[in-house]
N, C-alpha and C positions, 0 to 999 in steps of 0.2 A: 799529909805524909805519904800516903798511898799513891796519889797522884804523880809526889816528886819522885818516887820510887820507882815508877811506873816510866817516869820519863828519861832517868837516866839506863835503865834498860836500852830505851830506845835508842838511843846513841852508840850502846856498844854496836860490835859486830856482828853479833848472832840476834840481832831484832828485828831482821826482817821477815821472819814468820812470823813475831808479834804484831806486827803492822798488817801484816795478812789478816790475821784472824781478827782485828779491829774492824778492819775494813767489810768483811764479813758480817761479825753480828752488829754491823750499824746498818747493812742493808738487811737483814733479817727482820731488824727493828722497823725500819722504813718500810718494809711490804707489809709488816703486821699494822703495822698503824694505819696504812693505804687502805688495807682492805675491814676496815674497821669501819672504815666512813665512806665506803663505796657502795653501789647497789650491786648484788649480785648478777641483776641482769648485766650488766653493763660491762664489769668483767668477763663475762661468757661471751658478750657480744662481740667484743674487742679481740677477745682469742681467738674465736670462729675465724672470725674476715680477716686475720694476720695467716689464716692456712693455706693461700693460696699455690704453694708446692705440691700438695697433696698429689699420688700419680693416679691414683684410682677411687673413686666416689665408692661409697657404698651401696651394693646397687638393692634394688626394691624388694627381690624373691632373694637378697641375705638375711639370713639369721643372726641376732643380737643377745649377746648371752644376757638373762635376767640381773645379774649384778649391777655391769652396767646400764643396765637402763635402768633398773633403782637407785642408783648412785645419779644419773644425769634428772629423774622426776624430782631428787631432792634439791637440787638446784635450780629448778625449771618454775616460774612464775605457767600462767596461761596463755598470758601476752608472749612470753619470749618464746614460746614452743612453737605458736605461726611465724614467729619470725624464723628460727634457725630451721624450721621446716624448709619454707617457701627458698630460703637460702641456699637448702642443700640441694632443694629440687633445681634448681637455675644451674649450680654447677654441675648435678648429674648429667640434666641436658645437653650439656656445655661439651661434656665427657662424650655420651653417646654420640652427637654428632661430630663428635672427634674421632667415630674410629674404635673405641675401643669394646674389646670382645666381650659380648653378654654369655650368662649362661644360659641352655640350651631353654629353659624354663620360661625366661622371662617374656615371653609373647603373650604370655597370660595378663601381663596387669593390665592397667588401666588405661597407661599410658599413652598418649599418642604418637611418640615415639616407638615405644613398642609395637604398637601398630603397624606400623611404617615397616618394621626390621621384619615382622612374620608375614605382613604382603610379599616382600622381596625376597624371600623364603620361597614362597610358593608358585613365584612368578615360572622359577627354574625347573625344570621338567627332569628327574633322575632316570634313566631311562631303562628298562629290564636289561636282564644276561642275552636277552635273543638283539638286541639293538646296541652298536655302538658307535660313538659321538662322543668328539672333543668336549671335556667340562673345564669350566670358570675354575683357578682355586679355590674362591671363597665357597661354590659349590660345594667342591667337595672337604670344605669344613663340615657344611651344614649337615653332608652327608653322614659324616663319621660322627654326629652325635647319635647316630643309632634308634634303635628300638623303642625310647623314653620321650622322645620327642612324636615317635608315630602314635606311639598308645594315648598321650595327652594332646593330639590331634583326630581322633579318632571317630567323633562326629562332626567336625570343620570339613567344609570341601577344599580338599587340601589337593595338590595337584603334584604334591613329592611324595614317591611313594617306593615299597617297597623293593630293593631291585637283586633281593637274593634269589638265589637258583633256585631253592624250595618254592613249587609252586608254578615256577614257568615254564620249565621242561618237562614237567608230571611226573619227577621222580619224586621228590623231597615232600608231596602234597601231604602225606599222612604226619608232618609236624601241624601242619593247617587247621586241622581237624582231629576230632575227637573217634576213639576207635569205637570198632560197634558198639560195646556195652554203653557206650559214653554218649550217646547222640543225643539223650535229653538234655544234657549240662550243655553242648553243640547250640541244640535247638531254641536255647533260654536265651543262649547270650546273643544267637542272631536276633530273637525277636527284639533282646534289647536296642543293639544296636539300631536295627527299625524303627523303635519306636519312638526313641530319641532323634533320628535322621530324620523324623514325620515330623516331630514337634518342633524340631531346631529349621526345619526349611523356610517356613514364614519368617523367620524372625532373619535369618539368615539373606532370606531376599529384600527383608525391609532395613536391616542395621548394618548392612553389607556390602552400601552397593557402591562405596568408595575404594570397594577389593579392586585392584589390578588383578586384569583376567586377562591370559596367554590364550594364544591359539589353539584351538582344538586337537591337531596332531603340527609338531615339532617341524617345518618345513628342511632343516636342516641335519635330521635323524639320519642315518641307513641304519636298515634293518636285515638281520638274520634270521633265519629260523632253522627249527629242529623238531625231530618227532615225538610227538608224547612216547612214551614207554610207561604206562600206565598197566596194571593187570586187566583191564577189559581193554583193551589195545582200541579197535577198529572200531569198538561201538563205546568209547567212550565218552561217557554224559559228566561231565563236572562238578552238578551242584549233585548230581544222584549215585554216583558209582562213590564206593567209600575207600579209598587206596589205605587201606589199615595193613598191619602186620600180621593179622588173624588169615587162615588158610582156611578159613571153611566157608560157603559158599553165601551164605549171609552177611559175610563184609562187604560183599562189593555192592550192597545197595543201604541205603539209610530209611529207618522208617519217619525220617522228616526232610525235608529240601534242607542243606547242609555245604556250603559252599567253601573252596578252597579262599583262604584269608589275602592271599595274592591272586589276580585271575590267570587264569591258564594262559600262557605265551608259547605254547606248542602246536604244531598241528599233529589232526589223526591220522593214521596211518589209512592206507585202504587193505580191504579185505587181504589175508595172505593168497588167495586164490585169483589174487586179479577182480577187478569192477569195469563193468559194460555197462555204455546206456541204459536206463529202464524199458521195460518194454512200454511201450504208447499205450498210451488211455484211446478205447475202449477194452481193447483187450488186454489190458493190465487188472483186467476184474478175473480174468479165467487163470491165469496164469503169469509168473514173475519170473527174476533170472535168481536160482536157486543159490549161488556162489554172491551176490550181492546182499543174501542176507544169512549167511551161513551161520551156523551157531550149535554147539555141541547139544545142549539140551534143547533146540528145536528139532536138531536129529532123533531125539528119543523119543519127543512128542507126537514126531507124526505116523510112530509105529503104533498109538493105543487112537487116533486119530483120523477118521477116514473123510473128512473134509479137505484134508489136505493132503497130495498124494506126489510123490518126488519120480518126473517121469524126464530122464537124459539130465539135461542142463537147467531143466525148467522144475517152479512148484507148481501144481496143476490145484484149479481148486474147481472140484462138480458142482454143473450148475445145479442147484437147488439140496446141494450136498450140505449138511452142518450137523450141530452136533445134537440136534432136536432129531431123531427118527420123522421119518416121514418126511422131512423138509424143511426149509425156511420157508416157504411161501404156505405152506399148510400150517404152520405155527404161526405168522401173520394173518392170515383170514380166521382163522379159530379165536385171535384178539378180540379183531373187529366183529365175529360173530358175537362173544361174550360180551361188550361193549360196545352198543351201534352207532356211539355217539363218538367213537373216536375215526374217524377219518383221514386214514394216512394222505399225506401230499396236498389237504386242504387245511384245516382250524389243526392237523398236526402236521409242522414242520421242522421246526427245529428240536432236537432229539438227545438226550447226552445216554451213551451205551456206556456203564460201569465197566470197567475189567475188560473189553474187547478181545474176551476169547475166541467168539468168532462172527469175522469180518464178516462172513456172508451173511448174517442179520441186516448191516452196512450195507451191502452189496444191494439188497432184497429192498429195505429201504429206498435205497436211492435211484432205483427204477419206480417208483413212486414217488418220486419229488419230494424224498423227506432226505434235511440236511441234518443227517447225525454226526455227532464229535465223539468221536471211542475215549475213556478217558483211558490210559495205560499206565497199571498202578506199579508202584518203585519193588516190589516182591515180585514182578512177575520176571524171573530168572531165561523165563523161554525164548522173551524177545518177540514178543505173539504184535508189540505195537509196531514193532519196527516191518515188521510185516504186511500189517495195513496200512502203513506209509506208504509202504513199496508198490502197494497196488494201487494207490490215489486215492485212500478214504482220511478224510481230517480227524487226527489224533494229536493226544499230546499226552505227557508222560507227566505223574505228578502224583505225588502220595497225596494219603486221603488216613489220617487217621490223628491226630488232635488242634491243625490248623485248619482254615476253611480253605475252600478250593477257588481258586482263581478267578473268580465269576461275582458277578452282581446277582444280587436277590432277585426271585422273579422270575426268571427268560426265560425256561427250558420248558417248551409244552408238554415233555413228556419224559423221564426217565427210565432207565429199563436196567434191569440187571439178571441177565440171564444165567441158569446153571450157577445163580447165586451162593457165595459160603462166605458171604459177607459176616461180622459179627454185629447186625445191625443194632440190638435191646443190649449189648455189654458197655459200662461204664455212664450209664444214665442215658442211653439212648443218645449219644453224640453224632454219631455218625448219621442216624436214623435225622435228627433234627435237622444234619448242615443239608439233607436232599429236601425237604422241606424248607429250606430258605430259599435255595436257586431253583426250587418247584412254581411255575408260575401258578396262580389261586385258581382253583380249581382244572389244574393242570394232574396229569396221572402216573401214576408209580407200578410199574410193571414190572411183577418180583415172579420167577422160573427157578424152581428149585426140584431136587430131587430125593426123596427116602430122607424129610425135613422129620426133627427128631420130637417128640409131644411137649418137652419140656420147652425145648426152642421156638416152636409154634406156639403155647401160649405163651411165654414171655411176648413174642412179636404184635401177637394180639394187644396184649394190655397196654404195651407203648405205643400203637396206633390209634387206639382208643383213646390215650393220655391226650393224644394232641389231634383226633378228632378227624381221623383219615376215615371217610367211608369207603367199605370193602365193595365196590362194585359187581364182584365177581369170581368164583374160584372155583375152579374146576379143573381135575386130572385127567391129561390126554388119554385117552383109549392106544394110541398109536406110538406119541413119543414119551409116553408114561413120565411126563413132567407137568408137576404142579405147578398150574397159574393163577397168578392173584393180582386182581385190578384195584389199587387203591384210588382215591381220588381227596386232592388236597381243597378242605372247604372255603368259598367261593368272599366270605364275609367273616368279622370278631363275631358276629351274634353268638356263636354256638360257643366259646372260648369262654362265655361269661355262665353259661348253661352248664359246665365242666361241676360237678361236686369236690374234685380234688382239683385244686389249680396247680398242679404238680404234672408237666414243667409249667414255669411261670411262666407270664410273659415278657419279655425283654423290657428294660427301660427305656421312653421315648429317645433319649440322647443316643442310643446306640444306633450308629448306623448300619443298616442290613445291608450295603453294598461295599463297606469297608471289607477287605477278601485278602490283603495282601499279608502276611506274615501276621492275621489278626487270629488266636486262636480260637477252636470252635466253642460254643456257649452252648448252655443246657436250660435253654429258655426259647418260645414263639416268640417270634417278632409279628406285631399285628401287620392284619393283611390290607396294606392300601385301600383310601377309600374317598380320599379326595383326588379334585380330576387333575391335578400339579401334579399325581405322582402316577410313574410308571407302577404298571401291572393292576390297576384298577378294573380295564376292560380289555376284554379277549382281544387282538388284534383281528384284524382282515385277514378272510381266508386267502393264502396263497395262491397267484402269484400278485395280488393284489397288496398286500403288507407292503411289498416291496418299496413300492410308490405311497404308503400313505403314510401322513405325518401327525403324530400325535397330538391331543390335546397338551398334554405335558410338558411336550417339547417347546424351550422357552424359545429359541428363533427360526422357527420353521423356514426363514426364507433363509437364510444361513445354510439350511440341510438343503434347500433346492439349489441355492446356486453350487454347491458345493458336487452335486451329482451332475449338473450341466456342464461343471468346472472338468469332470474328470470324465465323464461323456468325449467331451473336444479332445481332449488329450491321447485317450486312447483309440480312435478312431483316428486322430488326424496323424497320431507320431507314433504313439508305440506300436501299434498293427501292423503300420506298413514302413513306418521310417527307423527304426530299429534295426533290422536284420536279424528276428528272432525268428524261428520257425514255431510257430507256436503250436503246433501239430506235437511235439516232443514237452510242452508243457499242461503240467497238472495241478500239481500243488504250490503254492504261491504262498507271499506272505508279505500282509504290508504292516514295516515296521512301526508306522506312527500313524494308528488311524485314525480318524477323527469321524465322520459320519457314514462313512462304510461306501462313499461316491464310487474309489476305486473299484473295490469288490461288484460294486451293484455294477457298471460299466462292462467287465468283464464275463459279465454270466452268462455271455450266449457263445463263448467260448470251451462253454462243456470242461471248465474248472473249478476251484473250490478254494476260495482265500483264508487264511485265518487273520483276522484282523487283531491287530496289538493293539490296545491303548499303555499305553505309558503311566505309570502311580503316579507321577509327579505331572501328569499332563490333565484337562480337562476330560471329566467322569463322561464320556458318552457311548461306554460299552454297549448301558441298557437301549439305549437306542438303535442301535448294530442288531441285535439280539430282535426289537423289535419289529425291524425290517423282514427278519427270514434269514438270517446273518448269523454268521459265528466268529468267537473269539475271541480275549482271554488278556486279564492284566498280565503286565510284565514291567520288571524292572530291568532295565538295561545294563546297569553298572555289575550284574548277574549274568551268565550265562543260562540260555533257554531250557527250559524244559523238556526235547527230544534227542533223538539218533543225532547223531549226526549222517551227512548225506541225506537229511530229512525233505529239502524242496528244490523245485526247477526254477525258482524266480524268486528274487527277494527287493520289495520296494522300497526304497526310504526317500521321503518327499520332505525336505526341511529336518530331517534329521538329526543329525549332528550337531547342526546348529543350536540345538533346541535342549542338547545335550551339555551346551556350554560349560566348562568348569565343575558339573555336576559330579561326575564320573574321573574316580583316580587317573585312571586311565584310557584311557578312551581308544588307546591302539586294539586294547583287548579287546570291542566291540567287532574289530574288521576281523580278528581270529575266530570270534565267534562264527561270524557272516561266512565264512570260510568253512566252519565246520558243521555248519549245519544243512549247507548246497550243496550237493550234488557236484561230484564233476561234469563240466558242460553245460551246469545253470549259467543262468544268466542274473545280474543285478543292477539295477535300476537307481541309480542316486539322483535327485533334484537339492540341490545348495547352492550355498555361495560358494564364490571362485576361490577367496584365502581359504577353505574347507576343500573344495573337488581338486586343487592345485596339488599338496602335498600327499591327500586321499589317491591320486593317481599314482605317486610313487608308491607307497603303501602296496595296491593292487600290483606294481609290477612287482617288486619284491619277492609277493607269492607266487609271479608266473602268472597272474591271471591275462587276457589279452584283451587290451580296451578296443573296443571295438568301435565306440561313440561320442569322442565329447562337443559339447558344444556351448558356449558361453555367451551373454549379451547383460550387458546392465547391471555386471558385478554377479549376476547368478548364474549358475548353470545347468549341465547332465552330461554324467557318466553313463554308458553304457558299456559294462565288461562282462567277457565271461568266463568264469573259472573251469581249467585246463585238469589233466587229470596228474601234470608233474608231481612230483612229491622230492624233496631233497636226499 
């Protein structure tokens, strides 16, 4: 009955929504019964590969709200999950190499694709405010992801960098960094960043090395420049001067090296009273050009001061004038009187002077063939290092109070710290310990102090006893009524086990005593060498003999010979005569990538003074420089150096750049540096390849400097330019 009911409905005229709705739940009925006797995989499977419209994959660094993916694991066998996996991966691929836009994140995964997408990222060189140069669009997409993309690069050697104003004209530098109260939180995150660039380089050079790597400087860049305006203007130092918004006179130095987060893309200005040649070595020891190093508080200085005496245009400095009464050369022999086993110019040559308050100790030494290094700490407001630059003694500028100091364990025959106000026993004796590392063993500490207070003098006692320093000597001048005290650092461990308080400890064997760069100071002895592989075992050759002799240690001695033979040739056959340097007008030198000190040694009967670089990231062959009768000092390059500027008359780089490859953000900022640490009228020495010297020459004219020499053969070359005194 229902049926026949049902059917003549049908027939009327309003039954065709009845026929609808039939039509409907018989397909309602028919999917329920389909999927009744279906496998679930099999439906998902089927739906998946029917999505081929889809316009955008979901890509790897999206997030998937928890519902649905509890709702897809309730449907999901183990088998079907690699399958609509491996499915989705194919058509992501499919996607990416179609072209469409990642977000800025996805460089990170796993992907080989991704891979792909952050090499070609980095291939593109973004170029600072002082340089500019036609960009790619896609460029400046990559550009405009901003800040999020640099901080999650930010131990990768990434070669896009930075290219806001803060930072490269010297005004904006104090976003860069932390203002004075703030240098420890400064200081923490650079070590981080160190220390992670230290661990990540290995791995980096080994899982790395299908990076596409650009050219060292852009051949197709022009470049601008402009003057720092920086609050210490003419003597500005980068990692050392602190551009803070603080007015008092302790911002402008950091008591830790603290570098602007972009590097400096400015040049220094020169003095406002005009800058002239230095005056020539020898007589740059009596006397300097007093407006070349002008400085408010070196004006004050030299009124309580009579070492130093302002006579027309000139600083005058008396010969045997210092700040010891009676003399320098009578506080020298009063030494060697107290201790007859020390030896200036023979078994002591190489020398580091604390604080170089006054050169003429420098001075007095180096008429006795002793090579001292002034070290010129970040407090001294006076500008007392820029001083001894100026006259030809080797200095560098560098704080000294919870990182070690720039140097390998070991070298230093003799240390000296005159008219001392060190705080050496405060904070466990740290400072006191880090001159005992770079003290070679039984090497001597020569402390000069004046109206030393009883509490402060025992303290210094009991921390020298801690760690086992015999007092050689101590006696108060009659004449310069300054207290002298000869320690000497012991020679062997024996006595270290002999100690009743093992307090400081001894360092653990894993630590390495010649780690120095951004490694901070420890409050432990590092044992004292004793097999014949390691440097500082035995006293080297008296002087000038060190020179030429090659240690037990040293693992390829013929290496270090050919290598002095190598730069013997070179400097006899070309730079002496085939240059056009007047080497009469040069003093201070500096070669940027040293390896066994050939250069230096070549040069020494030239009556100059190298500082030899090693590079952190280059082979450890400081101790061996040091060895020789040699100075000079790690450094990181992708850093601005540790002195004045207008610091040297010649600057080396032999393979440089090269060596430099991709390392370095930026690698223009090295030629700024090189710029502001010369001297106008220096001169600099490049040896590279031609795709390096080719665009490196424009570079050079940019700043006005005047090539004076190139020459090229076999894809390698040499510049020789020399910087002019233009300024923009």
């Amino acid at each position: 009955m229902a049926l026949a009911r049902f059917g003549r409905q049908v027939k009327r005229p309003y039954g065709v929504c009845v026929k609808m709705s039939a039509v409907a739940i018989m397909g309602l009925c028919f999917i329920f019964v389909w999927s009744m006797f279906s496998t679930p995989s099999t439906s998902v499977t089927v739906q998946r590969e029917s999505f081929d419209d889809i316009a955008e994959p979901v890509a790897s660094g999206t997030r998937v709200s928890k519902s649905k993916g509890n709702e897809l694991e309730k449907h999901r066998s183990s088998d079907h999950n690699k399958k609509v996996e491996s499915g989705l991966k194919k058509k992501d691929e499919k996607k990416i190499n179609g072209s469409l836009p990642l977000p800025a994140h996805e460089h990170k995964s796993g992907k080989k694709n991704d891979k792909h997408v952050s090499n070609r990222k980095k291939e593109k060189l973004k170029l600072p405010s002082g340089v500019s140069k036609e960009k790619p669009e896609h460029q400046e997409q990559e550009e405009s992801q901003g800040e999020e993309e640099e901080k999650e690069n930010e131990d990768e050697e990434v070669v896009v960098v930075d290219g806001k104003e803060e930072g490269l004209d010297g005004e904006g530098e104090e976003n860069g960094e932390r203002e004075g109260d703030g240098d420890l939180d400064e200081s923490v995150d650079q070590e981080t960043r160190e220390k992670v660039e230290n661990e990540n380089e290995g791995l980096k050079n080994e899982g790395k090395k299908r990076k596409i790597k650009g050219p060292v400087f852009d051949p197709k860049a022009h470049y601008s420049w402009k003057l720092c305006s920086t609050r210490s203007k003419h003597n500005y130092m980068p990692c050392i001067d602190v551009e803070s918004g603080f007015t008092r006179l302790q911002s402008y130095r950091h008591s830790e090296r603290s570098c602007p987060k972009a590097p400096p893309m400015c040049l220094v200005p020169l003095p406002h009273d005009g800058y002239d040649s230095p005056v020539r070595w020898p007589e740059s020891k009596l006397k300097i050009l007093y407006k070349n190093v002008a400085h408010p508080k070196l004006a004050a200085y030299m009124k309580n001061h009579n070492w130093l005496i302002e006579s027309g245009e000139h600083l005058m400095f008396p010969q045997n004038q210092s700040e010891f009464q009676g003399g320098v050369v009578h506080y020298l022999e009063s030494i060697e009187e107290m201790v007859p086993d020390i030896e200036w110019g023979k078994n002591i040559r190489v020398v580091l002077d604390v604080g170089c308050a006054d050169s003429s100790f420098v001075a007095s030494l180096l008429d006795k063939d002793v090579l001292t290094l002034s070290l010129g700490l970040k407090d001294d407001l006076v500008d007392l290092a820029q001083v001894s630059l100026e006259r030809g003694f080797a200095t560098v500028v560098s704080p000294f109070a919870r990182r070690r100091l720039p140097f390998p364990s070991g070298v230093f025959d003799a240390i000296h710290c005159g008219g001392c106000t060190m705080p050496w026993h405060s904070d466990g004796g740290k400072l006191l310990l880090e001159i005992n590392r770079i003290l070679r063993p039984g090497g001597y500490f020569i402390l000069s102090t004046k109206h030393d207070s009883i509490e402060g003098e025992e303290a210094m006692n009991t921390l020298t006893s801690s760690i086992c320093w015999n007092i050689l000597a101590h006696k108060t001048d009659d004449v310069s009524e300054v207290g002298v005290k000869i320690y000497q650092k012991p020679e062997s461990n024996d006595i270290y086990e002999l100690r009743r308080r093992k307090n400081p400890p001894l360092c653990k064997e894993h630590e390495n005593p010649d780690a120095a760069w951004y490694v901070p100071m420890k409050t432990c002895l590092h044992a004292i060498p004793s097999a014949i592989e390691q440097h500082g075992t035995e006293w080297p050759e008296e002087w000038p003999k060190r020179l030429e002799t090659y240690p037990d240690w040293l693992n390829d001695k013929q290496k270090a010979i050919d290598d002095d033979k190598h730069w013997k040739d070179i400097v006899e056959k070309s730079y002496l005569t085939g240059m056009g340097i007047d080497w009469s007008t040069i003093r201070n030198v500096m070669d940027m990538k040293a390896i066994y000190g050939g250069f230096a040694a070549a040069l020494l009967q030239q009556k100059i003074w190298v500082m030899n670089v090693v590079p952190v990231h280059a082979p450890d062959t400081l101790p061996f420089i040091f060895e020789r009768g040699l100075v000079g000092i790690y450094h990181d390059w992708c850093e601005p150096f540790g002195t004045y500027p207008r610091s040297y008359d010649l600057l080396h780089a032999d393979h440089f750049f090269s060596r430099l490859k991709n390392r370095c953000k930026q690698p223009v900022s090295i030629v700024v540096e090189m710029d502001r640490i010369l001297r106008p009228g220096g001169w600099v020495i490049v040896r590279d390849k031609v795709e390096i010297l080719d665009p490196l020459e424009g570079i050079l004219g940019s700043l006005h400097w005047e090539i004076r020499l190139t020459y090229s053969q076999n894809k390698e070359g040499i510049i020789c330019a020399q910087k002019t005194i233009w300024r923009p």
